[in-house]
N, C-alpha and C positions, 0 to 999 in steps of 0.2 A: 622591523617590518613596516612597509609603507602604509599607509589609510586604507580599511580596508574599501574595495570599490561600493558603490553607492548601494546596488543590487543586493549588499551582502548585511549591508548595515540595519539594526533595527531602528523603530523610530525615536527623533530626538527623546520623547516624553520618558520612554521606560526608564532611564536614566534616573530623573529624579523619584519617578514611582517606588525603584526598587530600594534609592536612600530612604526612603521616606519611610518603606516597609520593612525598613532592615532590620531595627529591634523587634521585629514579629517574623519575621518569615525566613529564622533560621532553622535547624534540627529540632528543637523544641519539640517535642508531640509525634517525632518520625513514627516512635516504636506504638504509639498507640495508633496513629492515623488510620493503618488498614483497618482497626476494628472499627473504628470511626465510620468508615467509608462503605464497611459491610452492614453496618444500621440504617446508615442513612439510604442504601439503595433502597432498604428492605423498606424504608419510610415513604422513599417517595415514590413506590410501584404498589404501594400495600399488600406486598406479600413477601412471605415468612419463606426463610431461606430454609431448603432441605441440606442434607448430605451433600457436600461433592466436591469431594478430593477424589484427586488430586487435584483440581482445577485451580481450588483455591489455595492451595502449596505452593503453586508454580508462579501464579498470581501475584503472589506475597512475595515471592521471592524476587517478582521485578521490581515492583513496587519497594522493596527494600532496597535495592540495585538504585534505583534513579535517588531514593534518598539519600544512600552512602556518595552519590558524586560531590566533591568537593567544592564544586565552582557554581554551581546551582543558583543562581537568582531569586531571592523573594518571588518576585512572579512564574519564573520557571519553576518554582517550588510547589505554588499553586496551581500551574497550569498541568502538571503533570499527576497531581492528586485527584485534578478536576479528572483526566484521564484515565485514571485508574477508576472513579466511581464511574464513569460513564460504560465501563468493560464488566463491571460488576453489575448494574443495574440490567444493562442487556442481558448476561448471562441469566438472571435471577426469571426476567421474564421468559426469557426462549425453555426454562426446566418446567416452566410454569403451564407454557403452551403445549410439551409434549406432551407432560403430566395428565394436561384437561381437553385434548385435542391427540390423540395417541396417531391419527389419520394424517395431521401433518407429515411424521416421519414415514409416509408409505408412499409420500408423491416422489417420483421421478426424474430424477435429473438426467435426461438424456442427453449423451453427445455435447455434453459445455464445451465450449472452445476458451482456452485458456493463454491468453498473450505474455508471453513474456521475453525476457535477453537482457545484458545491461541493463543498466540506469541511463536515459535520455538517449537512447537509439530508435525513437520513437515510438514507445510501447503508448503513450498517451494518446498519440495522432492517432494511430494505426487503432487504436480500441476505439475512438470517435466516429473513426471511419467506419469498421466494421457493425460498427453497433449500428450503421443505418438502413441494412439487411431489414427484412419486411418477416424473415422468418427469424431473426433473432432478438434478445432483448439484453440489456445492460442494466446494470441498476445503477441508481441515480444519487450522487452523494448524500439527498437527503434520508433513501429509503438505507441507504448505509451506517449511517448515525443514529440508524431507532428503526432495525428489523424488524422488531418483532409483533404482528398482532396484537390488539387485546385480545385474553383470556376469556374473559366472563367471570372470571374467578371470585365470589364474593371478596370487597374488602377491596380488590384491583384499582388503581385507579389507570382511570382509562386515558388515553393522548389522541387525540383527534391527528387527522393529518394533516391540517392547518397549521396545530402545534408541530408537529414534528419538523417542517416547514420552515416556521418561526424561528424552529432553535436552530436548524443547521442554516441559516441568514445570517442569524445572530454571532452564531461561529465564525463564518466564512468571513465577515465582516469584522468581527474582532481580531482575526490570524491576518489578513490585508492590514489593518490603521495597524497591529504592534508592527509586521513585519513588511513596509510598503512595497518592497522589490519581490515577495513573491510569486505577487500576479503577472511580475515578467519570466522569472524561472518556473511556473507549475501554477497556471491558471485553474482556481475551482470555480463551480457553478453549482446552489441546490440542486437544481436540476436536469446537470447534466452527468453522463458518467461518469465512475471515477472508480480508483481501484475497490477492488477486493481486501486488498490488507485491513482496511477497517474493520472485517469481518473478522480476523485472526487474531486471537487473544498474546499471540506475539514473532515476535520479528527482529530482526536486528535496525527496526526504524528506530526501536528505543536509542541504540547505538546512536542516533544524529542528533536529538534531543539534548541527551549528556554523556561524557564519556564513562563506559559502564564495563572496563574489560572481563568482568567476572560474571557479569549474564552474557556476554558474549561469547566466551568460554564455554558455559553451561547449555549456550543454545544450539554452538554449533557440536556438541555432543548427544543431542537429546533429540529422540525421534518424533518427528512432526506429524504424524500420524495423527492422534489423537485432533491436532488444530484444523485439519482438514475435512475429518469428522466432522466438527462443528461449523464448521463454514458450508458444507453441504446442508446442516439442519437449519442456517440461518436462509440458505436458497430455498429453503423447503418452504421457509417460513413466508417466504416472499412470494412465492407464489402458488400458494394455498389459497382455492380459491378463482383462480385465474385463469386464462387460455393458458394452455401452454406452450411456451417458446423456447429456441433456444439458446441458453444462458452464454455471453460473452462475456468475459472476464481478463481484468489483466491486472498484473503486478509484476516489477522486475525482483520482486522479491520470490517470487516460485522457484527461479533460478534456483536456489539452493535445496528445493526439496520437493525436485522432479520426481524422485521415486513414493516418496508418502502421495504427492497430489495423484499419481496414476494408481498407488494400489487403492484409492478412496472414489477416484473417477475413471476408471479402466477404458470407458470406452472415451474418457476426454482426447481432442487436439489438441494439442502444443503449437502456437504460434511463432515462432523464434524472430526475431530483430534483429540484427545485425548491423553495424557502424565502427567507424573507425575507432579503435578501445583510446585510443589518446585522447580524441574528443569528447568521448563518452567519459570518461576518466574523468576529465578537468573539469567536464558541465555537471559531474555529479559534485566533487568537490567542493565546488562556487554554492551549491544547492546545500548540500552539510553544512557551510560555512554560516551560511545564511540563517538555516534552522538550529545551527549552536547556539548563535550568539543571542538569538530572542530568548533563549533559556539559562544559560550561563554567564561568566565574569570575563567575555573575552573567547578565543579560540585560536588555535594552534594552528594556521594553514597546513606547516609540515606535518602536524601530527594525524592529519588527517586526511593528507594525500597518502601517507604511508600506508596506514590502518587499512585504508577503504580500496588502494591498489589490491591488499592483499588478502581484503574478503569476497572482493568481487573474484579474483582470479581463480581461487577457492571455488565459490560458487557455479564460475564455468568449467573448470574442471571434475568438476561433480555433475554438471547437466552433461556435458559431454561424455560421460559415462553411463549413466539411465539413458543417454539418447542410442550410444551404441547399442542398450542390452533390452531393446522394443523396436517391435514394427517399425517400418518406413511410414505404416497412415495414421503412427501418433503422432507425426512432425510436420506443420510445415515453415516454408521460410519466409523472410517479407524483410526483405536488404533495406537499409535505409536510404540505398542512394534509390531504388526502386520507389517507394513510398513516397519520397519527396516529388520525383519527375513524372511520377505517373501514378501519380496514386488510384483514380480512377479504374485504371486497369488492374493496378494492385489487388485492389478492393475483388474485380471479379475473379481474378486469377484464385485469390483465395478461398474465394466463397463455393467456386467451381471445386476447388480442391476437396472443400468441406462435404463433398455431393450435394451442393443446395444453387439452383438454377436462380441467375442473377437476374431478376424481372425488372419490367419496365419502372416500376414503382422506388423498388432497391435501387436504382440505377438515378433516379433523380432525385432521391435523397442524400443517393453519396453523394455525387457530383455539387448540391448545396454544400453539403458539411465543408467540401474542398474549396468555397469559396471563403470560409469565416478565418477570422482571428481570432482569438480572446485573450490574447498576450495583453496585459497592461499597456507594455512599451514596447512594441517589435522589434526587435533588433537593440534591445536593451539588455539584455543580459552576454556578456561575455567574459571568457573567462580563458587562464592560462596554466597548463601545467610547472611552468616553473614557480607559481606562488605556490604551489603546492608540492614541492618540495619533489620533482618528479620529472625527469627528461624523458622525450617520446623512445629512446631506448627500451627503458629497463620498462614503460609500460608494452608495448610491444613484445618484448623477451619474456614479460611474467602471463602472456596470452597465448603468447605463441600463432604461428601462422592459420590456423582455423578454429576462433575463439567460440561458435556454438556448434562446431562440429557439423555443417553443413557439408562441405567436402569431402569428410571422410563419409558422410552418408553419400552424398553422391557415388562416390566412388564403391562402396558395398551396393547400390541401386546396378549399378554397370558389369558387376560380378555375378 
């Protein structure tokens, strides 16, 4: 296999970091780590973990997952335990908030509009975009990394939002210098928006981290319900407190559990994306490739054009089925060749769609956002399905002619 391109590579330094750490940051301590990690949330939130399994079953059981991969890095070994206490610590406080604040859980989440489709069919644009509506709101990667209120709770210790601030800087700033290409494939900002999957205690993002075929397994068998649950308490939590607005959200990760997110958001939107899946396919691929290899001993292009052909295709065959068995006003659509040439329009067509009147204010906020970049390198990321083990054929044939089921909704609207 040739070098892998620039975009994909992590930086010189981790190289010698992880010889360096290699007599320490093998398997050593996997089997005690989670308990490790459930003290020390409880240490640095000061507070005492109740009951709650299964939470912490399932928990563990990723957490064991990322441990058992074989190719795992010293650093990827710590960045992923760093991971696991940061899901623990938020959990501990959000049981804490309902515990001592029972009113949180009674606010209201009406009408969220929910983005999602593929991977890189513009669900990022398209949520930037939309999120500059005057009636809706986004959360902002920092309030994402540390939802939760303080309690009051004696004993709490409290995080100001300067701290909160701080640390997701701190992050974003770390995840740039290990991995420098990925502020040209998937630009973050504190304070701009960013997905929702932060909020969900899991995913198949673990799947890009390191390869895990046996939580993969277990998660596409296991009903997402419950994570949805808690993604609506951590919205709750967010805006407890606050005017209210309407919550815009996105992840191409929804894809696969269209039906848990509408039995927990009944009256949500669905926004669907739409792009050429061979595109979308090979920009997701270069993007895995990228976030293997800051974790692991290397990375398998084929193994993971393979893999990810065949969980995406999964996943839209599953959306395309909760989409046939709901209303036409849980869907709408937002084509990628749309979004790029006219985004502006995009923008009102949708919002109009949402029944929310695109005002003069809405209208010159979007029109800013359509002017910015925040790619690192414009036009720096490219990528190909043949390193990935994959001709526009068999991507094509495993999507088939209407991959979010737009079509066949049209054509039920016409009947």
């Amino acid at each position: 296999m040739d070098r892998p391109p620039a975009h994909v590579r992590p930086a010189w330094w981790l190289k010698p970091v992880n010889a360096l750490l290699s007599p320490f940051g093998g398997r050593s301590g996997a089997a005690e780590s989670f308990d490790t990690a459930l003290r020390a949330a409880s240490t640095r939130s000061g507070l005492p973990w109740p009951s709650d399994e299964p939470f912490l079953s399932e928990l563990r059981f990723l957490h064991d997952s990322w441990e058992a991969a074989p190719d795992l890095t010293p650093v990827g070994r710590f960045s992923l335990r760093t991971e696991i206490g940061r899901r623990l610590e938020r959990r501990l406080r959000m049981l804490h908030l309902l515990d001592a604040r029972p009113e949180v859980a009674a606010g209201a989440v009406d009408r969220p509009v929910f983005i999602t489709g593929l991977p890189r069919t513009g669900t990022t644009f398209g949520h930037g975009l939309l999120a500059r509506h005057t009636a809706g709101r986004a959360p902002l990667l920092w309030e994402l990394l540390n939802p939760v209120p303080d309690t009051g709770r004696p004993g709490e210790r409290t995080v100001s939002r300067r701290e909160r601030l701080a640390a997701a800087r701190t992050q974003v700033r770390g995840m740039h210098a290990a991995g420098p290409g990925l502020g040209t494939i998937h630009p973050m900002h504190p304070m701009e928006p960013e997905e929702c999957i932060f909020l969900l205690p899991h995913g198949l993002n673990a799947h890009i981290l390191a390869h895990v075929p046996g939580y993969r397994e277990w998660l596409e068998r296991r009903d997402a319900t419950p994570d949805y649950v808690y993604l609506k308490q951590q919205l709750q939590a967010l805006q407890w407190g606050r005017p209210a607005r309407r919550w815009v959200l996105k992840s191409p990760w929804h894809l696969s559990n269209l039906d848990a997110l509408l039995s927990v958001f009944p009256d949500a939107v669905v926004v669907l994306t739409d792009r050429d899946p061979v595109r979308a396919i090979a920009s997701w691929a270069s993007m895995t490739e990228a976030g293997r290899r800051l974790h692991c001993h290397g990375a398998d292009p084929h193994r993971i054009g393979r893999e990810w052909l065949d969980i995406w295709a999964g996943a839209a065959e599953r959306a395309r089925g909760v989409r046939a068995g709901h209303s036409p006003g849980s869907f709408l659509d937002l084509p990628y060749g749309e979004l790029t040439s006219d985004p502006l329009g995009a923008a009102e067509r949708v919002w109009r769609g949402l029944g929310e009147e695109f005002d003069p204010d809405s209208r010159d906020r979007t029109l800013a956002y359509t002017r910015r970049d925040r790619r690192a390198h414009p036009g720096g990321h490219t990528y190909d399905p043949a390193r990935y083990g994959l001709t526009e054929r068999e991507v094509r044939a495993a999507f088939g002619p209407d991959p979010t089921g737009a079509a066949a909704a049209r054509a039920r609207d016409r009947t």
